[in-house]
C-alpha positions as CSV (number, residue, x, y, z in Angstrom):
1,X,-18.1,-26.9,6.9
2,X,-21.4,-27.9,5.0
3,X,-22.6,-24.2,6.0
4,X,-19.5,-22.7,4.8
5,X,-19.6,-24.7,1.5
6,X,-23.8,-23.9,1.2
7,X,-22.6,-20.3,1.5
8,X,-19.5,-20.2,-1.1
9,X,-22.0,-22.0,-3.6
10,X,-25.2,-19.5,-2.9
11,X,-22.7,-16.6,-3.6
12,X,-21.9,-18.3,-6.9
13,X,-18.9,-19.4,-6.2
14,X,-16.9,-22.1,-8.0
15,X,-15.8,-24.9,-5.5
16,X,-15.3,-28.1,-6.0
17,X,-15.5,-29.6,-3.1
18,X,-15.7,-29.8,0.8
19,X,-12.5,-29.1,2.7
20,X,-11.6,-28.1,6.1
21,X,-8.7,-26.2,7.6
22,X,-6.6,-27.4,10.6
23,X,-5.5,-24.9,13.3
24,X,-1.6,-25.1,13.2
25,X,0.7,-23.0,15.7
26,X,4.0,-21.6,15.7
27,X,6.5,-19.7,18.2
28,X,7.9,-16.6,17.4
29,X,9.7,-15.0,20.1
30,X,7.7,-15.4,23.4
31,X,4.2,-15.6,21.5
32,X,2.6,-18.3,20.0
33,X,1.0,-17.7,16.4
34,X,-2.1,-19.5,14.9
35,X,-2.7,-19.9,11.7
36,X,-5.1,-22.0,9.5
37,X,-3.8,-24.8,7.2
38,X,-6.4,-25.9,4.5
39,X,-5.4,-29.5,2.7
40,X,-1.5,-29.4,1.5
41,X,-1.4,-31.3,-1.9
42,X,1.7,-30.3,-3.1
43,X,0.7,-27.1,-5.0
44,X,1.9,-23.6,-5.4
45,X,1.6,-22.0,-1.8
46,X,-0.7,-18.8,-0.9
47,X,-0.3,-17.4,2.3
48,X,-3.5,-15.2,3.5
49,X,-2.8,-11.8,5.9
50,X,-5.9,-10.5,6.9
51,X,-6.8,-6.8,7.8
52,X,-6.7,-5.1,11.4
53,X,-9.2,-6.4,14.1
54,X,-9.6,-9.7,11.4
55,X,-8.8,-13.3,11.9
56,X,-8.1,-15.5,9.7
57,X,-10.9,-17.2,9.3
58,X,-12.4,-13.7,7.2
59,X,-10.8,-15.8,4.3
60,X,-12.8,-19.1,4.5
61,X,-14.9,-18.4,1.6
62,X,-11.6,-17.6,-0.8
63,X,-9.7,-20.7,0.7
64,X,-12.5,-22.7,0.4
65,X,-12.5,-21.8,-3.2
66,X,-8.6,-22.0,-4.0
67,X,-8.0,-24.8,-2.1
68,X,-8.7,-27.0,-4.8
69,X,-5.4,-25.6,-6.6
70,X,-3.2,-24.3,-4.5
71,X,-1.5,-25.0,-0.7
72,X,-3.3,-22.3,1.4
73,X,-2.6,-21.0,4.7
74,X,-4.3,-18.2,6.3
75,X,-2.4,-16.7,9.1
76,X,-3.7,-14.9,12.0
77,X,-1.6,-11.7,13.0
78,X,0.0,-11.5,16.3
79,X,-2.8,-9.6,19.0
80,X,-5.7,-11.2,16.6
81,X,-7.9,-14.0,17.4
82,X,-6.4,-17.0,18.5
83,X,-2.7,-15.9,18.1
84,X,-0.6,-14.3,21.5
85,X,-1.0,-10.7,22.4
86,X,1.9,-8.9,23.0
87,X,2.0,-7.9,26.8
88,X,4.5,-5.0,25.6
89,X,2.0,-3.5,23.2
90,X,4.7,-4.8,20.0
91,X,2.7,-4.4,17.2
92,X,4.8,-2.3,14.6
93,X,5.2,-3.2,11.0
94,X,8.7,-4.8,11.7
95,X,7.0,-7.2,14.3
96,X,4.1,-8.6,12.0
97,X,7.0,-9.2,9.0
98,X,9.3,-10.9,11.6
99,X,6.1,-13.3,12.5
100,X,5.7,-14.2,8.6
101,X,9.0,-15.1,7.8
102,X,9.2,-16.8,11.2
103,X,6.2,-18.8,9.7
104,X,7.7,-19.3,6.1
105,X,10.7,-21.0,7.7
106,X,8.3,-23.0,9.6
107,X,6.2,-24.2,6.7
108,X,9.4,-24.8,4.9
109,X,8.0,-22.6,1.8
110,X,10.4,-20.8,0.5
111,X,8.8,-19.1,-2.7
112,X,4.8,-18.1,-2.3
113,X,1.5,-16.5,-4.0
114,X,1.2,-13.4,-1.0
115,X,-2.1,-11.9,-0.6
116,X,-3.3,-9.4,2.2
117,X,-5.9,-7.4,2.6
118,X,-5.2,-3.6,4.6
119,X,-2.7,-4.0,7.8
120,X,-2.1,-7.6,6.2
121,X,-1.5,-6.0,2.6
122,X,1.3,-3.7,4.2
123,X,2.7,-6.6,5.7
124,X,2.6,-8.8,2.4
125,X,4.3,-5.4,0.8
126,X,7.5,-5.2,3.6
127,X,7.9,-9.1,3.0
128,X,8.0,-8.4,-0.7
129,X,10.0,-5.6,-0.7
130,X,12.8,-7.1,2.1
131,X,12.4,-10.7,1.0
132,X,12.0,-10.4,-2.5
133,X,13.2,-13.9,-2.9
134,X,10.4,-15.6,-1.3
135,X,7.3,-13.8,-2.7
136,X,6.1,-15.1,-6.5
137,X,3.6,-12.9,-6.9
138,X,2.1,-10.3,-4.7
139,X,-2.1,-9.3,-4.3
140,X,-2.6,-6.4,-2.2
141,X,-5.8,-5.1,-1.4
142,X,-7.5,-1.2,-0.4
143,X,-4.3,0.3,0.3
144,X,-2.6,3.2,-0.9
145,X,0.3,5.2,-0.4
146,X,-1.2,8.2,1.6
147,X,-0.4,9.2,5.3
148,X,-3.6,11.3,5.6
149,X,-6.7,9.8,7.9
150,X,-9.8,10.6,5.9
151,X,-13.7,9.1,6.6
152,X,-13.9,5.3,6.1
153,X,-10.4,5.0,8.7
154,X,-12.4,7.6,11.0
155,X,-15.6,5.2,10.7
156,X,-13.5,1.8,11.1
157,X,-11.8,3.4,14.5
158,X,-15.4,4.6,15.7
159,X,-16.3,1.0,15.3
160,X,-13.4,-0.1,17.5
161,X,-14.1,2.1,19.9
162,X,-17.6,1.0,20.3
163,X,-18.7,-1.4,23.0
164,X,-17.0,-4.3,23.4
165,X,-19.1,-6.8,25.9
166,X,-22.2,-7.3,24.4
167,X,-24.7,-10.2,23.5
168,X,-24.3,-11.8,20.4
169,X,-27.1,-11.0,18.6
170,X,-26.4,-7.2,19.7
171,X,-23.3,-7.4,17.9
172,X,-25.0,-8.9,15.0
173,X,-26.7,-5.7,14.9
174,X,-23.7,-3.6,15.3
175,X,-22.3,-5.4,12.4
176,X,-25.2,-5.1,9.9
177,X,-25.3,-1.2,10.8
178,X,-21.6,-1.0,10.4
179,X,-21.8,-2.8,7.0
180,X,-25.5,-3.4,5.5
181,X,-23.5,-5.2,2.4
182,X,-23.3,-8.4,4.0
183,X,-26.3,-10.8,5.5
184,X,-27.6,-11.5,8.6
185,X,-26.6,-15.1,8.2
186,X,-23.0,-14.2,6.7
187,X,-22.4,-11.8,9.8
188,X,-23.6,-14.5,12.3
189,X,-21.2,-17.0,10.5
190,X,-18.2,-14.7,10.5
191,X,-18.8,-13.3,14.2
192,X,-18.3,-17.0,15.5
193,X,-14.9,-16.5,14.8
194,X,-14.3,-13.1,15.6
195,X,-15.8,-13.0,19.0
196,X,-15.1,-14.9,22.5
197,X,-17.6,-15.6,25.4
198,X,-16.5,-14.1,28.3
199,X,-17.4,-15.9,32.4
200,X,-20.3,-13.3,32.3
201,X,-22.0,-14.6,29.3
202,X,-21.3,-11.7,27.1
203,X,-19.4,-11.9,24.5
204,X,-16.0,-9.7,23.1
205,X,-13.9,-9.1,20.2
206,X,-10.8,-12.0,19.8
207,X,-8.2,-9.1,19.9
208,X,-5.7,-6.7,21.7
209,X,-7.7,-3.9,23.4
210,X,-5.1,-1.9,22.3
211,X,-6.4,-1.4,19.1
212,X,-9.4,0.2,20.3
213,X,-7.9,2.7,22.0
214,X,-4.1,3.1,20.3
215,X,-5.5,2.0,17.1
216,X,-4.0,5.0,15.1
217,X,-0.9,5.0,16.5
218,X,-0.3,1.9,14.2
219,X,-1.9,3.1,10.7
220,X,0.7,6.2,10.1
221,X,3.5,4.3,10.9
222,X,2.5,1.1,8.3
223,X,1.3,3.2,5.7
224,X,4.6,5.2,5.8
225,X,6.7,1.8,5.5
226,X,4.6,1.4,2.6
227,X,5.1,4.1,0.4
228,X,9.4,3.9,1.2
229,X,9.1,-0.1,0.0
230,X,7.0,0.7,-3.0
231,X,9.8,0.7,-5.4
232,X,11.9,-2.2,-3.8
233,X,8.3,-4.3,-4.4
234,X,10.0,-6.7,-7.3
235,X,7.3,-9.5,-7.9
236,X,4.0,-9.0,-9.9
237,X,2.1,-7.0,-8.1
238,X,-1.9,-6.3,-8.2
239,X,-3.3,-4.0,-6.5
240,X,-7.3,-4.6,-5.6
241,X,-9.5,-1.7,-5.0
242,X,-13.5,-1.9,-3.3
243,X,-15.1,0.2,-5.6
244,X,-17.1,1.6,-3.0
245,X,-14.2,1.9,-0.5
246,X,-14.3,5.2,1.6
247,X,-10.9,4.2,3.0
248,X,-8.9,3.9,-0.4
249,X,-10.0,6.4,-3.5
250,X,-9.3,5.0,-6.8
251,X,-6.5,7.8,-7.6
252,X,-4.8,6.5,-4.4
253,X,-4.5,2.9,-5.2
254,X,-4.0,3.8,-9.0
255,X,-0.8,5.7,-7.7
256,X,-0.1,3.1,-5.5
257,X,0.2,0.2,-9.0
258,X,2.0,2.9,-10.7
259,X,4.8,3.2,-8.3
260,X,5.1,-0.5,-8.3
261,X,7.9,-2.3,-10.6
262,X,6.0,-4.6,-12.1
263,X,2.3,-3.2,-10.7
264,X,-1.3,-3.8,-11.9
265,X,-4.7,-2.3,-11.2
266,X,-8.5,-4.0,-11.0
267,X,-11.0,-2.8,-8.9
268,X,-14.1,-4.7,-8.0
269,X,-17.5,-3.5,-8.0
270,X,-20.3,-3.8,-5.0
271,X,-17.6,-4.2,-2.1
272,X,-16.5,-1.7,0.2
273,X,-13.1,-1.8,2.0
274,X,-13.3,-5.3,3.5
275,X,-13.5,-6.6,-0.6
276,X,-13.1,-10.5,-0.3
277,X,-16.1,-10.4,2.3
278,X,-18.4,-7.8,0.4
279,X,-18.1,-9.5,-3.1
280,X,-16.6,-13.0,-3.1
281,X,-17.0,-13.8,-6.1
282,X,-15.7,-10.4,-7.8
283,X,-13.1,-11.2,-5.9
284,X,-12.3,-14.4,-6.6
285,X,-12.8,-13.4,-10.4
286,X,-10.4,-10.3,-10.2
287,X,-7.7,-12.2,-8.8
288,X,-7.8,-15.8,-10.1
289,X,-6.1,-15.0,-13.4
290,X,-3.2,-13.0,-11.8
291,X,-2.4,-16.0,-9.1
292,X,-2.8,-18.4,-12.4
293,X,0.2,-16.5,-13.9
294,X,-1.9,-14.6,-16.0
295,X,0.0,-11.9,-18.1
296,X,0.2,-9.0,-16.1
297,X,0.5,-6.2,-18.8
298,X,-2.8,-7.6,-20.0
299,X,-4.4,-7.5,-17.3
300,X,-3.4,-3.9,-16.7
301,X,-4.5,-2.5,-19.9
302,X,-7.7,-4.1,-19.3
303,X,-8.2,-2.3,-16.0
304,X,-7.6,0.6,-16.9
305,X,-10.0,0.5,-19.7
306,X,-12.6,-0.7,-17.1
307,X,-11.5,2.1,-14.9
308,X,-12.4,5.0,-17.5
């Protein structure tokens, strides 16, 4: 935890003190889910959904951060890192809602701060949209309402479909090539979590192998859900763009706040798709407001004067 802490600081960012998560479980159906729970203190709850091929640990920096002020949990997705695979290959938008409410009844949290970032975004959007009741205020991040495949999902599925059984330090370079925005040292710290040592001594991605091969089977069907839920989407809603993203354009996520009820806009410079990873702290500084309960409509106007 001291490196973790050492990196949130040398990235600028404000915490205010050491903390670390505890790795919870819960049973849904025949799998069993994990999930990170960072110090409960009685405070507003924010649940974390990562992106595809993630874990949760790709939000240690942000918890780190809000931990200080609000409950956080950071759950990892059925077929991700330490959470069950499905044997049957069940990895449709319907399953990953029915594993978050199965872990909101769990928690006993009945109203929450949502946040998710790609596959975990269209996730946080069904669970707002069918379960308006237990989402406060929603964050999602580089999606958009399109069903079209365009260059940065091509890249992201070349990437899966790379080799998988490798030495560490040759992922490490498969990494930095795949994304020169983050450090040697950050990728090293971040691949601990994302990869498992296998008898041989090589080492593997922590998910289904399904999603190197079927991985686009999934992405029509979750962006489609999206775009019929926008309009049911009741709670506060912003919508966080990398401003170098080559998955989401800035039209796309701009029509995606506009079809939102109550919808908001920010993008946030020097970050590519994977946003809370490329630029913590812009992160951290686009959203904090908005979980604070910051007016939304100001916030609005405000991005789209930064957006001209």
């Amino acid at each position: 935890m001291d490196t973790l802490l050492r990196a949130a600081r040398d990235r600028g960012l404000p915490v205010e003190g050491a903390a670390t998560p505890a790795d919870r479980w819960y049973q849904h159906g025949d799998l069993r889910l994990h999930y990170l729970e960072w110090p409960v203190r009685g405070n507003r709850p924010l649940v974390l959904l990562h992106g595809g091929t993630q874990t949760a640990h790709s939000w240690d920096l942000l918890a780190l951060t809000l931990q200080s002020r609000f409950d956080v949990y950071a759950l990892e997705l059925r077929g991700h890192g330490d959470s069950g695979w499905s044997t049957e290959g069940h990895y449709k938008l319907g399953d990953y809602l029915g594993d978050v409410l199965a872990f909101l009844e769990v928690a006993g949290r009945e109203r929450v701060l949502l946040l998710g970032l790609s596959l975990g975004a269209r996730v946080a959007a069904s669970v707002a949209a069918l379960r308006p009741q237990l989402v406060e205020r929603l964050v999602l991040v580089d999606i958009d309402l399109t069903r079209h495949e365009n260059p940065g999902r091509d890249r992201i599925q070349r990437f899966r479909e790379g080799p998988d059984e490798l030495e560490f330090d040759q992922f490490v370079r498969m990494a930095q090539q795949f994304n020169p925005r983050r450090s040697e040292d950050q990728l090293r710290a971040s691949l601990r979590h994302h990869l498992r040592q296998l008898p041989s001594g090589l080492w593997s991605w922590k998910y289904d192998r399904r999603f190197r091969t079927e991985g686009k089977t999934f992405t029509p069907e979750t962006r489609y859900a999206t775009a019929t839920l926008a309009s049911k989407m009741g709670a506060p809603t912003l919508v966080v763009r990398g401003g170098e993203s080559d998955v989401t354009s800035r039209q796309a996520a701009q029509a995606l706040s506009n079809a939102l009820p109550r919808g908001s806009f920010v993008e946030v410079p020097d970050a590519g798709h994977t946003v809370p990873g490329d630029n913590p702290l812009g992160f951290y500084e686009a959203v904090i407001g908005f979980l604070d309960g910051a007016d939304e409509s100001a916030r609005s106007d405000r991005s789209a004067l930064d957006a001209d």
